[in-house]
Structures are given as structure tokens and as C-alpha cells.
C-alpha positions in Angstrom: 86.4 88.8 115.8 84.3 86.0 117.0 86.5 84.3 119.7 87.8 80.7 119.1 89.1 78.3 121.6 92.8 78.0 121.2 94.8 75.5 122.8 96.6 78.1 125.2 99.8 76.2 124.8 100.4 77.6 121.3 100.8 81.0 123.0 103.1 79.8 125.4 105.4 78.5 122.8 105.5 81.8 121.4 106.4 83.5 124.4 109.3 80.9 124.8 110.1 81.3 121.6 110.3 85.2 122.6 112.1 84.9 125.4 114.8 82.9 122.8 115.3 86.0 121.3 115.8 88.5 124.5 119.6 89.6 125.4 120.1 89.3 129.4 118.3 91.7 132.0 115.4 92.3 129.3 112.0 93.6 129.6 109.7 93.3 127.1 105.7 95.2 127.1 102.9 94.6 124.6 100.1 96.8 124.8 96.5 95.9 123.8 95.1 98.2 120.8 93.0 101.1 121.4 89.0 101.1 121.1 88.7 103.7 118.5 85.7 106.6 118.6 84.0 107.1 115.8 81.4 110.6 116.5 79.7 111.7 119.3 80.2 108.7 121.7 80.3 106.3 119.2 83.6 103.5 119.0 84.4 100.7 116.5 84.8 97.0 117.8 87.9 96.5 119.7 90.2 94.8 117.2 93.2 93.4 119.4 96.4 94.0 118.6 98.3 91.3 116.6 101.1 90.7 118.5 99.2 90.7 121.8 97.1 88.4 120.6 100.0 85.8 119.4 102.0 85.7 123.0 98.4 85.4 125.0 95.4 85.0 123.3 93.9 87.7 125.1 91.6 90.1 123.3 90.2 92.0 125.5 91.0 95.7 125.6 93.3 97.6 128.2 95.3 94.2 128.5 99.0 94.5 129.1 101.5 91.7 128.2 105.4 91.9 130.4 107.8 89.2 130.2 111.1 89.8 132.0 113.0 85.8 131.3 115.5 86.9 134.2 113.5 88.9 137.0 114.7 88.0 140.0 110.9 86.6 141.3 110.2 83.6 138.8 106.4 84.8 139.0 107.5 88.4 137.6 109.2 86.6 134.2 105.4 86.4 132.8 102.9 89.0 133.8 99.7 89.3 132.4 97.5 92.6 133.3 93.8 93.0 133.2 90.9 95.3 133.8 89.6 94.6 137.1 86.0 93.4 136.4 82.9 95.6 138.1 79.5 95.3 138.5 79.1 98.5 136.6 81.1 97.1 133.6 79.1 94.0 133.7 76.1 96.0 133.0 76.8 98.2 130.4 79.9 96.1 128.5 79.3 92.6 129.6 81.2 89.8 131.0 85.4 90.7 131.8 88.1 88.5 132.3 89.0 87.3 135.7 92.3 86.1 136.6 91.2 82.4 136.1 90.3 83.0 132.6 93.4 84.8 132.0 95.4 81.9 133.0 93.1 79.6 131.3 93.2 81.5 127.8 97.2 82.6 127.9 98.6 79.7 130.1 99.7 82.5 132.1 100.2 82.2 135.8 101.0 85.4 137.0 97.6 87.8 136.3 97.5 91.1 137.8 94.9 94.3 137.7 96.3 97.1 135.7 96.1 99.4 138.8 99.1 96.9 140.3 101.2 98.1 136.7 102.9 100.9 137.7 104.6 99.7 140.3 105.3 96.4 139.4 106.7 97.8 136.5 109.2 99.7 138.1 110.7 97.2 139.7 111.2 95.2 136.7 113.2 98.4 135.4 115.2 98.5 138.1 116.5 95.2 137.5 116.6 95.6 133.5 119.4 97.0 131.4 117.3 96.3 128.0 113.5 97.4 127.4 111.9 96.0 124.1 108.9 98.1 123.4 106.6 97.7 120.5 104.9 99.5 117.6 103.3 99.1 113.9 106.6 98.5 111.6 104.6 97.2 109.0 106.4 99.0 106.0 102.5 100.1 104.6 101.6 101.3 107.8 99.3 104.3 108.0 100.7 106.0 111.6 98.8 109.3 111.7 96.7 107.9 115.0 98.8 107.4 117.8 98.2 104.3 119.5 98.7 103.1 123.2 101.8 101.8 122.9 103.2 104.9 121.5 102.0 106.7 124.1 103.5 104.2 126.8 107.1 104.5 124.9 107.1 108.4 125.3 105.9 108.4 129.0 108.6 105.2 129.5 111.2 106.8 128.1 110.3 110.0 130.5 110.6 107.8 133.1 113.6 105.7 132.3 115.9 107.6 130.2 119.4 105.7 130.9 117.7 101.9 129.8 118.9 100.4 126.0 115.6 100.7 124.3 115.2 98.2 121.2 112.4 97.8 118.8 110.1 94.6 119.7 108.5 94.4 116.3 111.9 93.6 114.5 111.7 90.1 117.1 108.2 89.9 116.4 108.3 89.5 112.8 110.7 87.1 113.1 108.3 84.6 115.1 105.1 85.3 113.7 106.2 85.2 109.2 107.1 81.3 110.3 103.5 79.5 111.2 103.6 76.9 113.7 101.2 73.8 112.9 98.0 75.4 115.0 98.1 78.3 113.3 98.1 76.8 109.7 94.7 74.9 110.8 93.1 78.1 111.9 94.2 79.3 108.4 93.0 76.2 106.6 89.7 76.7 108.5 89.2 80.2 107.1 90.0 79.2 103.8 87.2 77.0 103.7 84.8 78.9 105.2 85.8 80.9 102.7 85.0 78.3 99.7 81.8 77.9 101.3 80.9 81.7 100.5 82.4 81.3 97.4 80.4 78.7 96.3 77.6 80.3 98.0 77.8 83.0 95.8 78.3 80.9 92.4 74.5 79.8 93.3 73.7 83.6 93.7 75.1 85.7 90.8 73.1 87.2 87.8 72.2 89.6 86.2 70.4 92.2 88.1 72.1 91.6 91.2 73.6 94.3 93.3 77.5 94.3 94.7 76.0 94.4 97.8 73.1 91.6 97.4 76.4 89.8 96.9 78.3 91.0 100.0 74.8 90.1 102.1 75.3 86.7 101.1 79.1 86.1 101.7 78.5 87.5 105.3 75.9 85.5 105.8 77.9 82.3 105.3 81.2 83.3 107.2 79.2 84.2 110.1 77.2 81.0 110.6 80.4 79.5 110.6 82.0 81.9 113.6 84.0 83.6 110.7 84.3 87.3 109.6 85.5 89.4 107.2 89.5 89.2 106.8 89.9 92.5 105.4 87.1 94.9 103.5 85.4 93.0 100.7 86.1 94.0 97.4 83.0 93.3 95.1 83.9 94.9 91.9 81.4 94.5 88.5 82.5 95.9 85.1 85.3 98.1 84.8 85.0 98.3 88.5 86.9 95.2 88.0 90.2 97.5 87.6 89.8 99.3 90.6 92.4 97.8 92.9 90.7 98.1 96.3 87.3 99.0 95.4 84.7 98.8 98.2 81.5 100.8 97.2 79.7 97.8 96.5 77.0 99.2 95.5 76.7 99.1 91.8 73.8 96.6 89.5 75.6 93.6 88.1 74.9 93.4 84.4 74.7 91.0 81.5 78.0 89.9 79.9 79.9 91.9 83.0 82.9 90.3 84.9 82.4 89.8 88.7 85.8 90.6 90.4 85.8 88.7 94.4 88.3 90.1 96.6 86.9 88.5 99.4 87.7 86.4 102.4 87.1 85.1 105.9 88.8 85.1 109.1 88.7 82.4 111.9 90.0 82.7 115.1 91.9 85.7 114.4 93.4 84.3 111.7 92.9 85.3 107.4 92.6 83.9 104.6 92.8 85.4 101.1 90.8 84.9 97.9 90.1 86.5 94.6 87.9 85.2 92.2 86.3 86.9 88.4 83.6 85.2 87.6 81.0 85.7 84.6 77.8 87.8 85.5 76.0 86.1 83.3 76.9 82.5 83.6 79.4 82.3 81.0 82.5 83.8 80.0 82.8 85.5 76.1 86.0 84.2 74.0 87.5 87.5 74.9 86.9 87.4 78.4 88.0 83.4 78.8 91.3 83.8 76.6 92.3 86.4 79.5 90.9 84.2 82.6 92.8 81.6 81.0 96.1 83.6 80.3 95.9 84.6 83.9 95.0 81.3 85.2 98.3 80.1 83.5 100.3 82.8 85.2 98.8 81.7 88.6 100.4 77.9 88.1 103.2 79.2 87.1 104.1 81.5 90.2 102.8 79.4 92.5 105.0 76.5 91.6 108.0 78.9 92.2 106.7 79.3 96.2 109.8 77.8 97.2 112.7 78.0 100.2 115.1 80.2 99.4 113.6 82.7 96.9 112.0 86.2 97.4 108.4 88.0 97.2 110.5 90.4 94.6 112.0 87.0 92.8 108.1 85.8 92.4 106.9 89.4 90.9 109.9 89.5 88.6 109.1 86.1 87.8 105.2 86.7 87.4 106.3 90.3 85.3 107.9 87.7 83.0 105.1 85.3 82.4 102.7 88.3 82.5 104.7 89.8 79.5 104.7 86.2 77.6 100.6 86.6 78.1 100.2 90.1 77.2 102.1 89.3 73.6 99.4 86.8 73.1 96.4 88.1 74.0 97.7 90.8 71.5 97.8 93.6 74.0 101.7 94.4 73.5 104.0 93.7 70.6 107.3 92.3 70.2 108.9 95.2 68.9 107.5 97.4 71.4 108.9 95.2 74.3 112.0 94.8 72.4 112.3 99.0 72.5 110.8 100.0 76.3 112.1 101.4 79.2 113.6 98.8 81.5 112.3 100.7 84.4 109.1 100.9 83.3 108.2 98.3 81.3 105.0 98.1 78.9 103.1 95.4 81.5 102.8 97.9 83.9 100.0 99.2 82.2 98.1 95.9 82.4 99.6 94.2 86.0 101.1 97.0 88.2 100.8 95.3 91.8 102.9 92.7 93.7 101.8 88.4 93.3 102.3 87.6 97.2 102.8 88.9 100.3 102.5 87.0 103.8 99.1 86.0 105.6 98.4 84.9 108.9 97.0 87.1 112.4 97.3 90.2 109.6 95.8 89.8 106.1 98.9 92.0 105.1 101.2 89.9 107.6 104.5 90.6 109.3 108.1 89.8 107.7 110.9 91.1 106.2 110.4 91.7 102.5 114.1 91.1 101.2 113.9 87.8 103.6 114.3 84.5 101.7 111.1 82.5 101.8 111.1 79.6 104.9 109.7 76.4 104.8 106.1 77.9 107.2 105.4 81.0 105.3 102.3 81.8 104.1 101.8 83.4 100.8 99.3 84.7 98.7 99.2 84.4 94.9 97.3 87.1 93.3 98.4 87.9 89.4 95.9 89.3 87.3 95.5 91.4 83.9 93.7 94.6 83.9 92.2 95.6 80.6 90.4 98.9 81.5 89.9 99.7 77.5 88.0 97.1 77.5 86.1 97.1 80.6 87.2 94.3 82.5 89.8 92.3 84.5 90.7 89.3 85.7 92.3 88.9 88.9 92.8 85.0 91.1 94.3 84.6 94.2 94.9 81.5 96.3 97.1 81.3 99.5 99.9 79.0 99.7 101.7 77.3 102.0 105.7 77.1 101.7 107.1 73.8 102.9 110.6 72.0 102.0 109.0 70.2 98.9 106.4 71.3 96.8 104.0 74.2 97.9 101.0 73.4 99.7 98.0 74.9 98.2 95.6 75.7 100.9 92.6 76.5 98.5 92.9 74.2 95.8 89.4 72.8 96.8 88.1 76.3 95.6 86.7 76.2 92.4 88.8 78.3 90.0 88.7 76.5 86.6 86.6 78.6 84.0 84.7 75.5 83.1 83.9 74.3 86.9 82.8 78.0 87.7 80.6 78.3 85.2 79.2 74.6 85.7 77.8 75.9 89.1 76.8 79.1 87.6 74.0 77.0 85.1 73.1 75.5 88.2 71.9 78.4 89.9 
């Protein structure tokens, strides 16, 4: 990620906001994420951890966050730890933090060396009864790796054994599913760096082309704007376009083919979300527009229901339901087969088997709490589609939403997503 100035003051009202949440005597510790190898001495780019990140706005590596609201020094209640910099780190891994920066980036007063950790830790434990500690509860989560934080648990645990331990994340996903008005402009930013791409693309597209001609140019756009790839880009031609989260990108685009974009920028930490089928050829066939169209109607339809008060599962049931009205008239079920199927597997599974929304923010697949009523602050995703792999093709659009007390808030409605508008800047090419 391509750092961003943030006013530091958003991260300071997180940590209050935190601290809101802490029972007396608490200590809570997040841990920066690991730099992962790859082979031989090889590593990926640091990708901070989220929840760092959102209490300090730190993302360098080895950092450690510890806020103790009641420890009996006021300049122990917010503790910020950092590599020392070196001469020898300068050299081979560039510039580090000193404590200055910290300070300046977190709004953090109290910055100390890691080497100063252990035993200023300790004395926060002896004056704490509770110890939050964190880790991935994301309910997709892929845990085989363990991370530093689960490493610091086990070796805290050792250490303490007669402390309450709670789980941090449970807190955390409390704060960060709610947006706070910075971080919906960070979101709106990558949303239309994302359009730009988009659009970018529109110019690009035909036959001939290769899925990854087309990621080449996406890049290139969200990077001269200090953006990145929110997630991996899914570039999907033909009946590719059924492959849920296809990323070879590498196949020849071809004439009278759908163009399926799963693909989307981040800025300043922050994601955005967008899928867009367009027409390899510059126009869509009657087949291939009836079902854009069907699917374009199930997209208004959900997106209006983005309200206080309901669920993610009340918006898939709802989008099942409008899904099932489509499917009877594009001719792909019939009415005497819906009246007969199985409840718990009904007939539209074949066609639309994945969820409409989900939360977006520091995460493309963001914090929450799935049965949680939607909150004026959320934002959503809203992603039906129709998948038609005996006939080589689907359709799949996604927008992300904001969820206010009124009406939602489309963030990308400046995105072109009519049939006709997309393939007006298609004959333009």
C-alpha cells in the first residue's frame, strides 16, 4: 500500500472510542502483521495489519500498539513501540520511523523502542486484571499460518496465567463495521479511482485482447493515482465468466465473448469494490442483454433495501427472490418446477449460488457481525449476478453502498453500468 496522509486525529478517536469499550484495570496489545517469506530469502510486501492500522496509522512492520485507559502513569495509557532505526537498516530497507514521526502519524505521545517492551509490559500486567489480545476472527479466515500475535498470546499467557483474557477482535469489529466520516472519503476516493480504470478499460477492450493486456492497464491507472489493487483482480472472458474467483488472467478475449471485471482499487488502506460484464466486442447480443438487464434490475432492487435495521441474510433472501422472478423470465426455470423444489435447495442455486453484500472498508471482506442489523455507516457491497455456464457466459455487477438513516448512498453511481452507456464508450474506442 502506497501511504496516504491521514489526519492522525481519526486514529485517536478510535483509540477513545476503544478505550469506551475496556472494563476497568484493562490492557489491551495489537501486534503489527508478519513480513511473509516466500523461497530462498525471498518475502512479500509487508501488508499491515488492519486493526493496527485503524488505532495508529502505523504500517510499519514490528510495530506494537498498548493502551492501558487506567495505568497508574498517564503516559503508560497509550504506548506506541517501534524498531529502533540503524544506519544498517537505512541501507538495506530504507528510511524507519523515529519517535517524532510516530507521534506525528498516530497522535501518540508515548513512543518507545521495542527493546523497552518487555519490561514495560510487565508492569502494565501487574497493574491489570483484564488483558484484551487480538487475532483474525474473520468467520472466512484461512488460519493455517500462525501469526505474531498468536505467538505473543501463547508466550503471554505463559507468562501471566491468573489475568481474565478476552478476545480484542469481538471490540474491534464493533468499531471498525461503523465508518466514521474520514474513512468514507478514503473509500469514495478509491471508488473513483476505480471508475477511472474502469473507464480506462472501456477505451481498451476488443477482440484480440488478452485478460492480462487488460489487468496492465487497470494497474496502470490506480497507480498513477497512489492506488492499488484492493484484492486480486478477477479478469474473467467467456465462460471464465462463471468462475467465481478466477485470476489466471491470461486467456485471448474473443469476438461476441462477455468480459467479467472483478476489479478494484484501494487508497490509503482503504477498498473499494466493483464488478462489471461488459461486451468483448462492443455490443451485447439480445441474449446476452436480456440477462445484463435482468441482472441490472435485481441490482436496483437490492440495493434499495440497504437499509437500518435489516440483515446481509434479509438482502440475499431478498435478492434469491428477485433472482427467481428473473430466472422464470429469461426462461431458465419454470413455474411448475419452482412450485415442486426443495426448499433447502432451491432451483436458483444453480444460476446465483453466492451472497449480494458483505462489508467494505480497511478489509475488502471487512469486519462485522453477520446476524448484526445493518447501522446507519456500514458499508456494503451489492454484487447479484446470473451465471449461465450452458451457455457460456455470466453476468455479474457490483457497486458499494453506503447505509445512512434515509436512502442509501451509492458510492459508485458515477460508474458507468447501463448497457447502453457501456457500450456508447465501447464504439468510441
Amino acid at each position: 500500500m502506497k501511504p496516504i496522509q491521514t489526519d492522525p486525529n481519526l486514529f485517536t478517536a478510535n483509540r477513545n472510542r476503544l478505550k469506551g469499550l475496556l472494563p476497568r484495570n484493562a490492557v489491551a496489545v495489537v501486534h503489527s502483521n508478519d513480513i511473509l517469506p516466500t523461497n530462498a530469502d525471498g518475502s512479500l510486501p509487508h501488508f499491515q495489519n488492519a486493526d493496527l492500522y485503524y488505532l495508529t496509522g502505523i504500517l510499519q512492520e514490528e510495530s506494537i500498539l498498548v493502551i492501558a485507559p487506567d495505568a497508574f502513569e498517564e503516559k503508560n495509557r497509550e504506548i506506541l513501540f517501534l524498531r529502533e532505526p540503524n544506519e544498517l537498516a537505512l541501507i538495506w530497507e530504507g528510511h524507519k520511523l523515529s519517535k517524532g514521526e510516530g507521534t506525528q502519524i498516530s497522535g501518540i505521545r508515548t513512543i518507545k523502542w521495542l527493546a523497552d517492551f518487555p519490561t514495560v509490559f510487565r508492569q502494565l500486567m501487574c497493574e491489570s486484571e483484564h488483558v484484551f489480545l487480538n487475532s483474525n476472527e474473520h468467520a472466512r479466515a484461512v488460519d493455517e499460518v500462525e501469526t505474531r500475535e498468536w505467538r505473543f498470546t501463547r508466550e503471554c499467557q505463559r507468562r501471566y496465567p491468573l489475568h481474565q483474557y478476552h478476545r480484542l477482535a469481538r471490540l474491534m469489529h464493533t468499531l471498525r463495521v461503523i465508518k466514521q466520516p474520514q474513512e468514507i472519503e478514503l473509500i469514495r476516493k478509491a471508488c473513483h479511482i476505480t471508475g477511472e480504470g474502469f473507464r480506462r478499460v472501456l477505451s481498451f477492450v476488443k477482440p484480440g485482447v488478452n485478460e492480462c493486456e487488460v489487468e496492465a492497464e487497470l494497474i496502470h491507472e490506480f497507480t498513477r493515482h497512489r492506488g492499488t489493487w484492493a484484492y486480486n483482480p478477477i479478469i474473467a472472458t467467456g465462460v471464465n465468466n462463471c468462475v467465481l474467483h478466477y485470476n489466471v488472467n491470461d486467456q485471448v478475449c474473443q469476438e461476441g465473448q462477455l468480459l467479467l471485471l472483478d476489479v478494484a482499487a484501494a487508497y490509503g488502506q482503504y477498498a473499494s469494490d466493483l464488478t462489471r460484464t461488459i461486451p468483448v466486442s462492443g455490443r451485447f447480443t439480445p441474449r446476452q442483454r436480456a440477462v445484463y438487464d435482468a441482472v441490472l434490475r435485481i441490482f436496483r432492487g437490492v440495493r434499495n433495501q440497504m437499509r437500518p435495521g435489516k440483515t446481509t441474510r434479509d438482502l440475499r433472501l431478498e435478492t434469491e427472490r428477485l433472482a427467481e422472478q428473473e430466472l422464470l423470465g429469461l426462461g431458465l426455470l419454470k413455474k411448475e418446477e419452482v412450485a415442486r423444489q426443495d426448499p433447502e435447495n432451491p432451483l436458483l442455486k444453480k444460476y446465483f449460488m453466492h451472497g449480494v453484500a458483505h462489508p467494505l472498508g480497511l478489509d475488502v471482506h471487512d469486519v462485522g457481525f453477520p446476524r448484526a442489523p445493518i447501522a446507519p455507516g456500514w458499508v456494503l457491497t451489492c454484487e447479484p449476478a446470473l451465471y449461465i455456464r450452458e451457455e457460456g457466459f455470466g453476468v455479474r455487477l457490483e457497486n458499494d453502498i453506503l447505509v445512512t438513516e434515509g436512502d442509501p448512498i451509492d458510492l459508485m453511481a458515477d460508474i458507468p453500468i447501463e448497457a447502453e452507456e457501456i457500450e456508447a464508450l465501447m464504439a468510441k474506442r
